[in-house]
C-alpha positions as CSV (number, residue, x, y, z in Angstrom):
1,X,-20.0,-11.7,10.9
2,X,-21.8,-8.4,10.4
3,X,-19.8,-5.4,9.4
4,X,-19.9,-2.1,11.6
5,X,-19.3,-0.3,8.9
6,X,-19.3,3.0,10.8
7,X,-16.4,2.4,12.1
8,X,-14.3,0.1,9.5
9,X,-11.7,2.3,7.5
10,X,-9.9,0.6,4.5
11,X,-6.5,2.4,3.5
12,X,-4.5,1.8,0.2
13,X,-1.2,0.5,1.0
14,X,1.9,2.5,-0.5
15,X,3.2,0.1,-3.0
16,X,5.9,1.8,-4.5
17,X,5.8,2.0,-8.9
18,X,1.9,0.9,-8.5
19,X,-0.2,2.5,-6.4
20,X,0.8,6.2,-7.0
21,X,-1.2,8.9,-8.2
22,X,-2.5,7.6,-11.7
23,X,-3.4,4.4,-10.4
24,X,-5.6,5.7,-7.4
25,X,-7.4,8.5,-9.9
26,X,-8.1,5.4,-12.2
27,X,-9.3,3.1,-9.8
28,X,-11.5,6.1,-7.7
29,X,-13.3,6.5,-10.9
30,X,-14.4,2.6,-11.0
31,X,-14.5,1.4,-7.4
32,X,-15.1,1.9,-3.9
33,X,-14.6,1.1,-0.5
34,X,-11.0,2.9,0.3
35,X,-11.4,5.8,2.6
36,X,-8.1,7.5,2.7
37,X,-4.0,5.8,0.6
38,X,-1.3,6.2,2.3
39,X,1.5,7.2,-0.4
40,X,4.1,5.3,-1.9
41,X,7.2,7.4,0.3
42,X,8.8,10.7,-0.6
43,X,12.4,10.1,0.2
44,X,14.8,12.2,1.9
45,X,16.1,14.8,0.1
46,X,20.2,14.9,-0.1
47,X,19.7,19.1,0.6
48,X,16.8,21.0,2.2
49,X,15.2,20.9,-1.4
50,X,12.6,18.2,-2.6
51,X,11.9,17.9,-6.6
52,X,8.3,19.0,-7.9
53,X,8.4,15.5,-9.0
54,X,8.9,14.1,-5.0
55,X,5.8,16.0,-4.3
56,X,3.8,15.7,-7.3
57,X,2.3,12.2,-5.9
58,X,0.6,14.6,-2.7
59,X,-0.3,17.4,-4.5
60,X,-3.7,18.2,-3.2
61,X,-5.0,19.2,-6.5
62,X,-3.9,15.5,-7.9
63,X,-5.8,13.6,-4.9
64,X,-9.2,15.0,-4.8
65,X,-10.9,11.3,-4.7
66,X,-9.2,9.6,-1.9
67,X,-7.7,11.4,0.7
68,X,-3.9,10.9,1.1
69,X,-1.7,10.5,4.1
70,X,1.8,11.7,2.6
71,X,4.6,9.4,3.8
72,X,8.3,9.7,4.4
73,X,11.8,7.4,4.0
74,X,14.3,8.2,5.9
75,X,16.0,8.8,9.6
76,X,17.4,12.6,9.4
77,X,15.3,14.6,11.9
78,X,15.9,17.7,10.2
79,X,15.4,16.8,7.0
80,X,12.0,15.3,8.3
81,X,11.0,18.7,9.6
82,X,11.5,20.6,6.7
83,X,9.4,18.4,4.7
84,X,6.7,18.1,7.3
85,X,6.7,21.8,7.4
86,X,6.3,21.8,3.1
87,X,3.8,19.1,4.1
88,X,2.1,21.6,6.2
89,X,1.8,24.1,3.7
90,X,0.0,22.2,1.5
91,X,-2.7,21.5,3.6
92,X,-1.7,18.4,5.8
93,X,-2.1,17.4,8.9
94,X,-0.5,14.4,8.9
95,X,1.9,12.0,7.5
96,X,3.2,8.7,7.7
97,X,7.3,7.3,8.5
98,X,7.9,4.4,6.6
99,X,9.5,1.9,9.1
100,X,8.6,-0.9,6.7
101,X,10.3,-1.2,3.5
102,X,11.9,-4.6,3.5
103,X,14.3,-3.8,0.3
104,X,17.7,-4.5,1.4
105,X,19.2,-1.1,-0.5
106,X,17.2,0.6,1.7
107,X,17.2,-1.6,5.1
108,X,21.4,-1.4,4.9
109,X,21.4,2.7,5.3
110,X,19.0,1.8,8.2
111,X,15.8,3.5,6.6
112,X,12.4,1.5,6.7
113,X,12.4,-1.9,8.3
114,X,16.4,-1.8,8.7
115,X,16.2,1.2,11.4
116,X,14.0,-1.7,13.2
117,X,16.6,-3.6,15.1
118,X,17.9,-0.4,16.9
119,X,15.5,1.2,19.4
120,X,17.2,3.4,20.9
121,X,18.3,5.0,17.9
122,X,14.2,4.9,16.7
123,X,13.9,6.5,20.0
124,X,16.4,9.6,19.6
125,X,15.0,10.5,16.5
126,X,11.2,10.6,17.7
127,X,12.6,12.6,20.6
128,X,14.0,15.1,18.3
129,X,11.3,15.2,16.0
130,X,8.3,14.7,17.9
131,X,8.4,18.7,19.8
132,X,9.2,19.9,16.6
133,X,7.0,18.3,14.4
134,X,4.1,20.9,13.0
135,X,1.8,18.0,12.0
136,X,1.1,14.5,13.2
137,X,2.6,11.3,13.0
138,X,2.1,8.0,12.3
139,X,3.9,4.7,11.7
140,X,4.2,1.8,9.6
141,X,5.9,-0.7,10.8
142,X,7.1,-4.3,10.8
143,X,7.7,-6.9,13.6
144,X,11.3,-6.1,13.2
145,X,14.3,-6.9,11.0
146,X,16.1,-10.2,12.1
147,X,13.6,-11.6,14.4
148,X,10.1,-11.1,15.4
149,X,10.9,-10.8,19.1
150,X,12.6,-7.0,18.4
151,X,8.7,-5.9,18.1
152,X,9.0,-6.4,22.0
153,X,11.3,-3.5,22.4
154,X,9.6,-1.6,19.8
155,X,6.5,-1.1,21.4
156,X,8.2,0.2,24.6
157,X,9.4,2.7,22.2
158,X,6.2,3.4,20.0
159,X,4.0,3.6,23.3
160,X,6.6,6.5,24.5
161,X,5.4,9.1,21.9
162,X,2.1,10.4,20.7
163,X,1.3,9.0,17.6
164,X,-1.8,9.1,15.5
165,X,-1.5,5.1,14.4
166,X,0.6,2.2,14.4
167,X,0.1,0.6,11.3
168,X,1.7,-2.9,11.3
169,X,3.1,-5.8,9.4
170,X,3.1,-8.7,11.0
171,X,6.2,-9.9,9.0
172,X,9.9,-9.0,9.4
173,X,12.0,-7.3,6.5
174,X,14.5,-10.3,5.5
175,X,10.9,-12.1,4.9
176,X,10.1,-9.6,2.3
177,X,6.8,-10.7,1.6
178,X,7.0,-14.3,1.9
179,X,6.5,-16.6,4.3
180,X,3.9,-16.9,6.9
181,X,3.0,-13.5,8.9
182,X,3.8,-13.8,13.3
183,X,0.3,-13.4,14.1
184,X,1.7,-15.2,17.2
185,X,3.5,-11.9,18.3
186,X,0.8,-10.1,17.7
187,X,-1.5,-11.9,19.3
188,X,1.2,-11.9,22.4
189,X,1.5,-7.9,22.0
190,X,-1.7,-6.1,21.1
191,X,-2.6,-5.3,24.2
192,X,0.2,-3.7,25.1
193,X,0.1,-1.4,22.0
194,X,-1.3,1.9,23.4
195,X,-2.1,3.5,19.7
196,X,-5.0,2.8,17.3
197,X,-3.7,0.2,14.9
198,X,-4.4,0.1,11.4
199,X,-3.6,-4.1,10.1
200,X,-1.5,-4.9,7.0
201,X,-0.4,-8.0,5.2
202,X,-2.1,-10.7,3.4
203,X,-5.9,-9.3,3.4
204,X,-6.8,-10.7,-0.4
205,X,-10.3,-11.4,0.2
206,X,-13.2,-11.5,1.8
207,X,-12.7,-14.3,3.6
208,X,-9.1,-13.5,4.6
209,X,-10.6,-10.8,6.3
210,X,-13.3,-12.0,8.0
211,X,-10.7,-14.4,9.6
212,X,-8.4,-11.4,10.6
213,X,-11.2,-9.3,12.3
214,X,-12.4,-12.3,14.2
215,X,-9.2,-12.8,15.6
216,X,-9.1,-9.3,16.3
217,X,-12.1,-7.7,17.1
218,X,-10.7,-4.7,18.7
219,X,-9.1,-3.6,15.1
220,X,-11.3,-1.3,12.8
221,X,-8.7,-0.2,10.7
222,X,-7.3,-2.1,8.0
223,X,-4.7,-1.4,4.9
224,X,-5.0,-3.7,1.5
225,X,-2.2,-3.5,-0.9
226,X,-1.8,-6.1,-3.3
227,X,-5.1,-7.7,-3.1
228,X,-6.6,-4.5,-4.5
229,X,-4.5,-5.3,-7.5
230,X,-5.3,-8.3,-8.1
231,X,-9.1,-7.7,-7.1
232,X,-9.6,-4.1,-7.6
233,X,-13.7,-5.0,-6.0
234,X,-11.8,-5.8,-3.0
235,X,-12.5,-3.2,-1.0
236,X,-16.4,-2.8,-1.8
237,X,-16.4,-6.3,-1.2
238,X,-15.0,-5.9,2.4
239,X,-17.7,-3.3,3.1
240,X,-20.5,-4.9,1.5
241,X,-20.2,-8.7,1.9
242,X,-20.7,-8.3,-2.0
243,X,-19.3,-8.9,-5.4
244,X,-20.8,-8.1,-8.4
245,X,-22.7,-10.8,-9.9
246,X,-23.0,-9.6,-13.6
247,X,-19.3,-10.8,-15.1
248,X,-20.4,-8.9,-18.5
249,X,-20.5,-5.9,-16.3
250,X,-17.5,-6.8,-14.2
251,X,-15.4,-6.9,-17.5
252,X,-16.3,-3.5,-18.9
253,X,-15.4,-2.5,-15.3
254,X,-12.1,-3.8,-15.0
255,X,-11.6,-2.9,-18.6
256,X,-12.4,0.9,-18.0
257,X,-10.0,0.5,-15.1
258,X,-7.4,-0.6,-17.2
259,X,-7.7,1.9,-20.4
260,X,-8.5,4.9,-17.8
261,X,-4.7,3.9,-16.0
262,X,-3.1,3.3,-19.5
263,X,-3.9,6.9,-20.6
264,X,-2.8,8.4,-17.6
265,X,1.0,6.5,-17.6
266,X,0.6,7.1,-21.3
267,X,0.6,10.9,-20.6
268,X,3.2,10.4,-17.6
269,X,5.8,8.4,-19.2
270,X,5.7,10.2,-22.7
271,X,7.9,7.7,-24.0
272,X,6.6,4.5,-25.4
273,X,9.3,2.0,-24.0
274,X,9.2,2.9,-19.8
275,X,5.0,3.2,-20.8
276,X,5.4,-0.2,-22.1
277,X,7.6,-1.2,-19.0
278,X,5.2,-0.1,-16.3
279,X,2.0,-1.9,-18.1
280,X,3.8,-4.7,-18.0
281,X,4.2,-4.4,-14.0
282,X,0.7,-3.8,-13.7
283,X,-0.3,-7.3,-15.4
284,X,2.0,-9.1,-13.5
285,X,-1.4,-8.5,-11.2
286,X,-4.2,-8.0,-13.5
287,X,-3.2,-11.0,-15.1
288,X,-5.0,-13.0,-12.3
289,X,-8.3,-11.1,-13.3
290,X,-8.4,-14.5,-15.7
291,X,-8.3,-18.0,-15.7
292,X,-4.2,-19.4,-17.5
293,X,-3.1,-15.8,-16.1
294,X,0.9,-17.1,-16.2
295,X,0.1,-17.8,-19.7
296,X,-1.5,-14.6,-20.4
297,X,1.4,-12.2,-18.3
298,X,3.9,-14.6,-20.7
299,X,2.7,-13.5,-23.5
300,X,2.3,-9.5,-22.7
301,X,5.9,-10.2,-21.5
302,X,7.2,-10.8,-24.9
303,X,5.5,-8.1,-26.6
304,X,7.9,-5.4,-27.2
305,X,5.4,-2.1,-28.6
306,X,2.8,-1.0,-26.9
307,X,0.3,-0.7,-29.9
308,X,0.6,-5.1,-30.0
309,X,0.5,-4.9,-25.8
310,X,-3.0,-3.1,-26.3
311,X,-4.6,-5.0,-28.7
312,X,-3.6,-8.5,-26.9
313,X,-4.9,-7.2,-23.3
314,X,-8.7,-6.4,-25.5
315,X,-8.5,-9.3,-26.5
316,X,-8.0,-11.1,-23.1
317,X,-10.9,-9.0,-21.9
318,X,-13.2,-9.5,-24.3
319,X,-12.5,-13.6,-25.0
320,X,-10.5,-15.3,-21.8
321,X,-12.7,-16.8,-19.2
322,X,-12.8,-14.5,-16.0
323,X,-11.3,-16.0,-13.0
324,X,-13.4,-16.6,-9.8
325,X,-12.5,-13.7,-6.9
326,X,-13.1,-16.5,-4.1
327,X,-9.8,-18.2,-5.6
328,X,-7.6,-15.7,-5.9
329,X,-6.6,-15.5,-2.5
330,X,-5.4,-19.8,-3.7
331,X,-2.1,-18.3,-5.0
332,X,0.2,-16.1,-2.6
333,X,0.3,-12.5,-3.3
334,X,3.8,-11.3,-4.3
C-alpha cells in the first residue's frame, strides 16, 4: 500500500506524565513524522483560576516544534468557557474534550470516558457550550463505558453538533487499555459518523498500520501514543515506509533522545528523587529499545540515585544488543 502522504496526518496522543512538554521538545529535536500533539489535559479548575503550571504545557512559546491542540477534563460548561476563552488569548483556535480517560478516579465524577454512558447529559453540556464557545471543538472519545453498544447513542449525539474531529478509541473505559479493541462497532458505525475522524489505539508499527488503513481507507488521520515510546522512529516510519538501517546511528539517536529529555526533567523536577521517579517511568518504555528489556527496566528499577540510573542506561546503550522495531509490536503496549 502506497502512502498519500498529502493527506496522512499523525498526532501525539496525550499520555498523561509522558508526553508533555519536555518530552515532545526532546523528541522534535531527533525525529519526525508528527504533525500536530494533542496535550496531556488541563483539568478543571475548582474557581475561575487556572495555575501557570495548568497552562505551562500550551504555552505557545514552549511548543514552537509541533503544533499543539490544548485539551480539557471535565463536564462544567462554564468553567470550560473561561478556559477556552484563556485558550483563545493565547493564540488558539482549537482544543480538544477529553471524553476518554479510562482511570476510574476520574470516570466515577463522570469526566472522560465515565460521562460516556449518559448522552443526554453529553448532550446538555454541548448545547450549552457549543453557542458560546469562542474557538472550536473537538473530541476524544471511547466506544463507551460499560459496553460497546453505548457508541450507538453517542454518535446521534456527536453528529448533532459541529465539531472539528472525532477522535476515537475503539475500546471502552473498564478495558483500560487491555484487551482486544471493537473494531466490529466501528466497522458497523463509521458511516454514520458525520465528522472527520482521527483513529487511536494500538498503532505500534508499521505493519499495524498498514492493516488499520486498509480496513479503513476513508481515514487520513491517525493518533500514536505509546508506540512512539517505545519506537520513537515510529512516526517517520509510517510516512516513509522506512527505518533506519544504520543501528550505530540509530543508537546515538535514541541516546540523544534520551540525555536531551533527562536534562529537561532534570531542570523541571529540581529535585533528584521525583527526577529519578519519572526516568524510571520513561524506561518502563525505552526499555524495549533492547533485547532482555524486563531485565534491563529491573535493574534501573532498583537503582535509587540518579548519578548510578545514568551511568547504567550508557551502558545499556553503548553494550546491549538493540532490539528489532518489526517485533516490538510482539508484546502488548501497556
Amino acid at each position: 500500500m502506497k502512502n498519500n502522504t498529502s493527506l496522512m496526518k499523525l498526532y501525539l496522543a496525550p499520555l498523561q506524565g509522558y508526553t508533555e512538554i519536555e518530552f515532545r521538545r526532546a523528541w522534535s529535536q531527533f525525529f519526525m513524522g508528527i504533525d500536530v500533539a494533542v496535550s496531556p489535559f488541563i483539568p478543571l479548575a475548582e474557581s475561575f483560576r487556572f495555575r501557570s503550571t495548568h497552562l505551562h504545557d500550551v504555552l505557545p512559546n514552549q511548543n514552537t516544534r509541533i503544533p499543539v491542540i490544548p485539551q480539557v477534563l471535565g463536564i462544567d460548561a462554564k468553567k470550560f468557557l473561561f478556559l477556552a476563552s484563556r485558550l483563545q488569548d493565547l493564540g488558539y483556535e482549537t482544543l480538544n474534550w477529553n471524553l476518554g480517560c479510562p482511570k476510574k478516579t476520574v470516570a466515577r465524577k463522570k469526566r472522560g470516558s465515565g460521562l460516556l454512558p449518559y448522552p443526554d447529559q453529553l448532550r446538555k453540556i454541548l448545547e450549552e457550550l457549543i453557542p458560546q464557545l469562542p474557538i472550536s471543538l473537538s473530541i476524544k472519545t471511547r466506544l463507551g463505558y460499560n459496553s460497546p453498544d453505548e457508541f450507538y447513542k453517542l454518535i446521534q449525539v456527536y453528529n448533532d453538533f459541529p465539531l472539528e474531529s472525532l477522535m476515537i478509541h475503539p475500546r471502552i473505559g473498564t478495558q483500560m487499555y487491555e484487551g482486544e479493541m471493537h473494531l466490529d462497532i466501528l466497522d458497523n458505525t463509521i458511516g454514520q459518523i458525520k465528522h472527520k475522524i482521527v483513529f487511536s489505539g494500538d498503532i505500534s508499527d508499521y505493519k499495524t498500520y498498514e492493516n488499520l488503513k486498509n480496513r479503513y481507507p476513508q481515514i487520513d488521520e491517525w493518533m500514536l501514543g505509546r508506540g512512539v515510546l517505545t519506537n520513537p522512529f515510529l512516526p517517520g516510519w509510517i510516512k516513509t515506509g522506512k527505518l533506519p538501517s544504520d543501528e550505530k546511528q540509530t543508537r546515538q539517536t535514541l541516546y540523544h533522545l534520551h540525555e536531551e529529555l533527562n536534562c529537561d526533567l532534570k531542570d523541571k523536577m529540581k529535585h533528584e528523587r521525583p527526577h529519578l521517579n519519572k526516568m524510571k517511568d520513561f524506561w518502563s518504555y525505552f526499555a524495549r529499545w533492547f533485547e532482555k528489556d524486563e531485565a534491563i527496566f529491573a535493574t534501573l528499577a532498583r537503582l535509587d540515585n540518579i548519578e548510578d540510573f545514568l551511568e547504567y542506561a550508557k551502558k545499556v546503550f553503548n553494550e546491549y544488543p538493540m532490539s528489532n522495531p518489526d517485533g516490538r509490536s510482539n508484546r502488548q503496549i501497556k
